[in-house]
Each structure stands twice: as C-alpha cells, then as structure tokens.
N, C-alpha and C positions, 0 to 999 in steps of 0.2 A: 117532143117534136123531133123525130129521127134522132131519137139518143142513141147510143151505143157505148157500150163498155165493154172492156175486157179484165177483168180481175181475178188474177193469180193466185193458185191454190197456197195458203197462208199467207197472203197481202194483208194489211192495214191499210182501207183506203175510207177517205173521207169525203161524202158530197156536201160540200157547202153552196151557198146565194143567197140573195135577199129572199125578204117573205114570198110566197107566191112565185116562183125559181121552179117547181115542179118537182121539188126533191120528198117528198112524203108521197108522194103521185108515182115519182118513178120507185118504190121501197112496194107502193102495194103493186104496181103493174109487175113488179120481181115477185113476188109472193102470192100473187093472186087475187087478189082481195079486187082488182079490178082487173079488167081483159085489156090485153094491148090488141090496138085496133090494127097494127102490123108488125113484121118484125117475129121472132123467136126470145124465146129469154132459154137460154142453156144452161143447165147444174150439171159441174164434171162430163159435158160433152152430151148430157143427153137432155131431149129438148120436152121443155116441162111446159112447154104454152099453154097447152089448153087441160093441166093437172087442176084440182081444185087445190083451195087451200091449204086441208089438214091433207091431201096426197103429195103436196111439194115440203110438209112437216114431216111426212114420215119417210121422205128424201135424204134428211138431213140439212133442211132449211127451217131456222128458228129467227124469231125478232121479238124490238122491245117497242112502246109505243110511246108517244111524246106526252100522255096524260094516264095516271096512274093513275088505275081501274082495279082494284082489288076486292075482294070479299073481306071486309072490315072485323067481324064475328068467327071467321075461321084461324085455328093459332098455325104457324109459319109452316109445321108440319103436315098438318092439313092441307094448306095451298100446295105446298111443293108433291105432295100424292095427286092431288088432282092434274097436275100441270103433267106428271109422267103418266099417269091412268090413260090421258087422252090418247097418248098414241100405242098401248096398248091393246091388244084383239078381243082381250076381257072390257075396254072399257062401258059396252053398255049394255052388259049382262047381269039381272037380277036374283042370280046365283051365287053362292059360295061367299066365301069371307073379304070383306074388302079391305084386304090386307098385301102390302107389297112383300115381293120375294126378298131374301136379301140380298140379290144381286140390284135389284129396284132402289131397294133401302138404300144399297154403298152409294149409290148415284145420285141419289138425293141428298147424303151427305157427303159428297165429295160436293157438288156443285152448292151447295150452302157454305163449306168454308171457300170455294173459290169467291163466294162473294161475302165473305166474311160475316156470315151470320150464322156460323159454327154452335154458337151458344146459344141459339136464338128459337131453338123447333118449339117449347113448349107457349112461346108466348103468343098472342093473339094480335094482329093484323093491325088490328087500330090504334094496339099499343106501342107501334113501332113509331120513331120520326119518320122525319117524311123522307129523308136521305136512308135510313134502313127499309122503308118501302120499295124506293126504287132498286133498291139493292136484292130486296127479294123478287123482284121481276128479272132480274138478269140473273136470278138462283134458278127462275123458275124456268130460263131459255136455254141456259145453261144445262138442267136435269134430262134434257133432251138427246143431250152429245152431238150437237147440230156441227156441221161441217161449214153451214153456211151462218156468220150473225151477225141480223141487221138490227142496226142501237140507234132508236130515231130519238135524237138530244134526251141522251142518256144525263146528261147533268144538267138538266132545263129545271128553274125553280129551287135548286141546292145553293147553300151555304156556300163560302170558299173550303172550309173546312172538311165538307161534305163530298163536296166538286173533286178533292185530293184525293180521298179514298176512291172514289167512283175508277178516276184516272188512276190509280194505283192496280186495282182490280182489273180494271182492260188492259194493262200493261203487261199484267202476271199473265195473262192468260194463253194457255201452250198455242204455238204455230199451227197445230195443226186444224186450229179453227179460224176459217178466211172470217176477219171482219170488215165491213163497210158501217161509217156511223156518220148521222146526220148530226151535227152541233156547228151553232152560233158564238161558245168560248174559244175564240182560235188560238190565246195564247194551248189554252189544255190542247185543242184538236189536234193542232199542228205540232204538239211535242210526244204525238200518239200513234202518227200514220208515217207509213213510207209513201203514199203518194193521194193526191189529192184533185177532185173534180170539182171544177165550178160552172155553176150553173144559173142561167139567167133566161127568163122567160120560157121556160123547157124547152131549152136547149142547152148542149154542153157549148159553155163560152171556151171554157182552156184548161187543159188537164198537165199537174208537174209535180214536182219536188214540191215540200214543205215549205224551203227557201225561195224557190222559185218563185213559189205561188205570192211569199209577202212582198214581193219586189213586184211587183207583174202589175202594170199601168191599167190593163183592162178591170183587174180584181181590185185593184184600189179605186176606179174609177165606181163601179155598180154595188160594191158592197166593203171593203174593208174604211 
C-alpha cells in the first residue's frame, strides 16, 4: 500500500514484520511474479514495470523463495546447468549438445564455492540436508551474476548450525551484488544488513539502522 523504497547500489537491506506485513508481496511485485496496480519499480534507473519475469532475470535480477522446491533426482551439477541454461538464447533449442561453455562451466563453479558446495557437483539433490539444499538455491541465483538478490528467509527451517554458514555465505558475498533479504532470525538479519525496513499491514511502518531498528517503540510494539 504506497510502499516505496530506495536501495542503494551494494546495500544489505532487510524487510522485516509480522506474518501477513506484505513483504513476499512486495519481493514478487519487485520481480514480477505479480503487477503492481501503481507506482514504477526501477532497476539501475530503468523502469522494469511492465517486464515479465525471466526479462527483469536477464536484467540482472535473481531471488530465492521461502520453500525449497528442487528437482530431487537431478545431482547438484545438473540443477546449477539448468538454472544458467534459462537465461541463455540456446535455452530452448533442440539442437546441438547440451553442454556449457567453459565460461558457463567457471560460473557455475564460482557460484557453487560461493555457497560452499564446491565438492558437491556429482552428488544428487535428495542426497543433500536440507541446509545444503538451500544452499544450492543461492548457488543456483548466484550462477546468474544478478546485480539485484532477493533471499526471501534464506535460513527458514535451518539448524543453528546450518543458520551460520547460510549467514557466513551472505556475508562473503562481493558488493557488487545489492541484497535485500526477508528473515524472521533478527539476531542473524540485523548482524547482516546496513539498513533495515519494517513493515506492517503493507505498508512501510519505519525504515533505520540495525540499532535503531531494536530500540524503536513502534517495531517492538507489532513485531519484535
């Protein structure tokens, strides 16, 4: 409801609020997956409103989803070819060899050790925990080179154990990738973001510092 945001090319910014806050609403109305009924949504200044989905992906906008949805039967290798295939101009061509270049290849193995599953191409999907699944979903957003990454509760359902690495993994990862990420663990969120939206009933309640935000009478009153 008249949201508005401004986020800064390599920011860490976090939307948080109670269930039902409108924040996985405003992640697709950014991405497309649903139309904003006003308003513009802008990537690096040029206005993607009315782009469809995989044309604001091959923008340099990638995201992760809050319920792991993978191909169980395909091994780690597999998935991360098909996740780069899609925004390729061969991807639905019934010709030639379905094989990445090796510039393709490097990208799928750089974005697999960024999410530390380096060792991980030959084994198969189902055989992973559930903390290296999610991990292969942000291999898989990652093998993109996205500009823009939205991580909707990237550590929903994970161990504390699990929770660390996730948050070690977003930590590492270069500036030159703006993230905005939706989580409910605030100690992790807020030791992850330089700034921080909160949201209640869709709309933005107060937007601050990490600090700010735990001190903040509003955000303790509807959600912390």
């Amino acid at each position: 409801d008249s949201v508005s945001l401004r986020i800064p090319a390599g920011q860490r910014r976090a939307v948080i609020g109670p269930n039902g806050a409108g924040k996985t609403t405003l992640f697709n109305a950014i991405t497309g997956a649903v139309r904003a009924t006003s308003g513009q949504v802008l990537l690096n200044g040029a206005d993607i409103t009315r782009r469809t989905v995989h044309g604001r992906a091959h923008l340099g906008l990638s995201r992760t989803f809050q319920i792991t949805n993978l191909f169980p039967t395909l091994t780690v290798a597999e998935t991360m070819r098909m996740a780069l295939r899609g925004l390729l101009p061969s991807r639905l061509s019934l010709f030639g060899a379905d094989r990445l270049s090796a510039a393709e290849t490097g990208r799928t193995e750089t974005a697999l050790g960024l999410a530390r599953l380096a060792g991980a191409p030959g084994r198969l999907v189902r055989d992973l925990s559930y903390g290296e699944q999610r991990q292969l979903e942000l291999a898989m957003a990652l093998a993109t080179q996205p500009r823009l990454l939205l991580l909707d509760e990237p550590a929903a359902g994970l161990s504390p154990a699990e929770r660390a690495v996730v948050s070690d993994i977003i930590r590492a990862l270069p500036r030159s990738i703006t993230i905005v990420l939706i989580e409910h663990d605030m100690d992790l969120v807020l030791s992850l973001v330089d700034w921080v939206t909160c949201m209640d009933n869709g709309r933005v309640l107060v937007e601050a510092a990490p600090d700010a935000i735990r001190g903040d009478a509003r955000v303790q009153d509807i959600y912390l």
